[in-house]
C-alpha positions as CSV (number, residue, x, y, z in Angstrom):
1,X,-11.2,18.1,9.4
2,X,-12.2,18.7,5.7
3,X,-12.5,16.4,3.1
4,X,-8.6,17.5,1.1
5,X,-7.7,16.4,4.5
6,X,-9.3,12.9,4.8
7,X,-8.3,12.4,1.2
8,X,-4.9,13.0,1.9
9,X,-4.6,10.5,5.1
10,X,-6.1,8.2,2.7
11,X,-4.1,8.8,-0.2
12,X,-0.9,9.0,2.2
13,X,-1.9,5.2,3.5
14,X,-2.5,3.4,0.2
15,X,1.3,5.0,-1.2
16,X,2.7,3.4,2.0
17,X,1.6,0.2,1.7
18,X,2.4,0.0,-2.3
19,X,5.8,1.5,-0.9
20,X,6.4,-1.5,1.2
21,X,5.1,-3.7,-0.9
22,X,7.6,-2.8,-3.5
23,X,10.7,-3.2,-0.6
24,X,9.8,-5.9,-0.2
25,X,9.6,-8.3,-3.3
26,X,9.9,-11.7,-2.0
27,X,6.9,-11.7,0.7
28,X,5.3,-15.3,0.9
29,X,1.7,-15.7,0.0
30,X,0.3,-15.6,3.8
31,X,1.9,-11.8,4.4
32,X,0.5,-10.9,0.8
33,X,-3.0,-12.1,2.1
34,X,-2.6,-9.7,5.0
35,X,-1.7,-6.7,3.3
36,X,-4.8,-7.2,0.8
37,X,-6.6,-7.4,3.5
38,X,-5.6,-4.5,5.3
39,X,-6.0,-2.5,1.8
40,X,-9.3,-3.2,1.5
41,X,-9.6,-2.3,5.1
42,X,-7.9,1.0,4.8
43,X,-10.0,1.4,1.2
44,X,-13.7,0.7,3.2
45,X,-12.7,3.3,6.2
46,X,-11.1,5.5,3.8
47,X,-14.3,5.7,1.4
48,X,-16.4,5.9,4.5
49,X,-14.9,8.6,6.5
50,X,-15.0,10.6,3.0
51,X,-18.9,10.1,2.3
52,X,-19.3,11.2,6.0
53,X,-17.5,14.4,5.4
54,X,-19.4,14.8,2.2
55,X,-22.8,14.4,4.3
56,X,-21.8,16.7,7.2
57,X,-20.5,19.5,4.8
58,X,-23.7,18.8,2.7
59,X,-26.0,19.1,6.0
60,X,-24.5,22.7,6.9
């Protein structure tokens, strides 16, 4: 896997929640609270599995 490709799964997550969080307009505050939560989930893994790619490719 290279890093255009871990960017992309990342990119590809954080357009599908804004997606769905645009279909759905009139969430109440408790499912809002979950999807930030998940974003900043997705955003930590996202970052992570980047700056290991970054370390393996800068190891070879």
């Amino acid at each position: 896997m290279g890093a255009k490709f871990a960017k992309g799964i990342t990119a590809g997550a954080l357009i599908g929640m804004a997606a769905g969080m645009m279909m759905v307009p009139s969430m109440d505050r408790q499912t809002k609270r979950k999807i930030r939560r998940a974003n900043r989930v997705v955003k930590s893994y996202g970052g992570d599995m980047i700056n290991s790619m970054r370390d393996m490719m800068m190891d070879k």
